[in-house]
C-alpha positions, 0 to 999 in steps of 0.5 A: 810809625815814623819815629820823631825823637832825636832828628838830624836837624840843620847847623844853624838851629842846632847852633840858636839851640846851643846859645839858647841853652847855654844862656839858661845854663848860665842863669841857673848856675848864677842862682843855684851856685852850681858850675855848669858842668855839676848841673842835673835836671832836678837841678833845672826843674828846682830852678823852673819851679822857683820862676814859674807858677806851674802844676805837674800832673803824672798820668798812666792807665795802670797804677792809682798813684805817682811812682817819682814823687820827688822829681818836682814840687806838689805834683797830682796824677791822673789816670787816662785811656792806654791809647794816649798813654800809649803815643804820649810822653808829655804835653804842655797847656797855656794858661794865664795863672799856672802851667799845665804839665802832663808827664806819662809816668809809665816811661822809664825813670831817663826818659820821664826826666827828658820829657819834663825839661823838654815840656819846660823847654816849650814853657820857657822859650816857645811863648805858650799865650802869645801862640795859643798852642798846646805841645803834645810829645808823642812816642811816635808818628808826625808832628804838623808843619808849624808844631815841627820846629818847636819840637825839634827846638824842645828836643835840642834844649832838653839834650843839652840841659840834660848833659851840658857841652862842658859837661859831656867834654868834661867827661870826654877829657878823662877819656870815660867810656860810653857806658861811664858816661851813661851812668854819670849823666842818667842818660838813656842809650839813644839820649847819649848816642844822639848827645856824641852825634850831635856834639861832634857834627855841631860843635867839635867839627865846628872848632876844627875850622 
């Protein structure tokens, strides 16, 4: 099956992408009192959590109980069928009262972090009454024609909330290595690899003109 994570996307989505994440970047940072470069994501969920009405719900097919009770408020678990563990990260529901957030539990502890700011991604930017959909974020195969650009946008968002530019050129300016870097944002190999890919195709080249 096609692998949908981390797609080349064009300049001037990644661009709406940077100025959407940073705007929400800036936000946080106001409310919490923390710069942009010492957020991390608890610190984004803490802030969702204390805009939104929303119920976290882990899933798995094995274990009977949530492994990360820490990483948001109040959150349930449920057990589903392996196949949809088996092709599903996170999926987001719209609803009138509470948002409805299913995290797969069964992921590593990186990936569950970047599920979860991608699904509050959908919740924050993708107007989940007005378009009546549900987002589902699978491990594997291909997303509709009119589900594909959110997805890519969620994608973008949640690698740069993840490690913010002045984050990642923070580090880069004290000349860290890939693996120091790695340790310091809790990013997985590939997250980082697409973060640097991403920066100096988007940002970097675009400072050099």
């Amino acid at each position: 099956m096609k692998k949908v994570e981390y797609r080349v996307v064009d300049s001037n989505v990644y661009n709406k992408c940077l100025n959407l994440a940073n705007e929400l970047l800036n936000q946080i940072s106001a409310q919490s009192q923390i710069p942009i470069a010492k957020i991390f994501p608890k610190d984004i969920i803490s802030y969702f959590e204390s805009k939104y009405d929303i119920n976290f719900s882990f899933f798995e097919s094995q274990k009977n109980e949530i492994i990360y009770k820490d990483l948001v408020q109040n959150p349930d678990f449920i057990i589903i069928d392996d196949s949809l563990v088996n092709r599903t990260s996170g999926l987001t529901m719209p609803k009138k009262e509470r948002a409805l957030i299913f995290i797969n539990q069964s992921m590593p502890l990186t990936r569950i972090k970047f599920t979860i700011l991608h699904e509050l991604t959908h919740l924050h930017f993708h107007k989940l009454e007005d378009n009546k959909k549900v987002f589902t974020s699978k491990f594997s195969g291909k997303y509709s024609d009119d589900i594909l650009p959110f997805e890519d946008e969620a994608n973008i968002i949640a690698s740069l909330l993840f490690c913010s530019t002045p984050k990642l050129e923070m580090l880069l300016t004290r000349n860290y290595s890939f693996d120091k870097i790695k340790s310091i944002t809790v990013m997985s190999i590939k997250g980082l690899h697409s973060k640097l890919l991403n920066y100096l195709h988007h940002i970097l080249r675009a400072k050099q003109f």
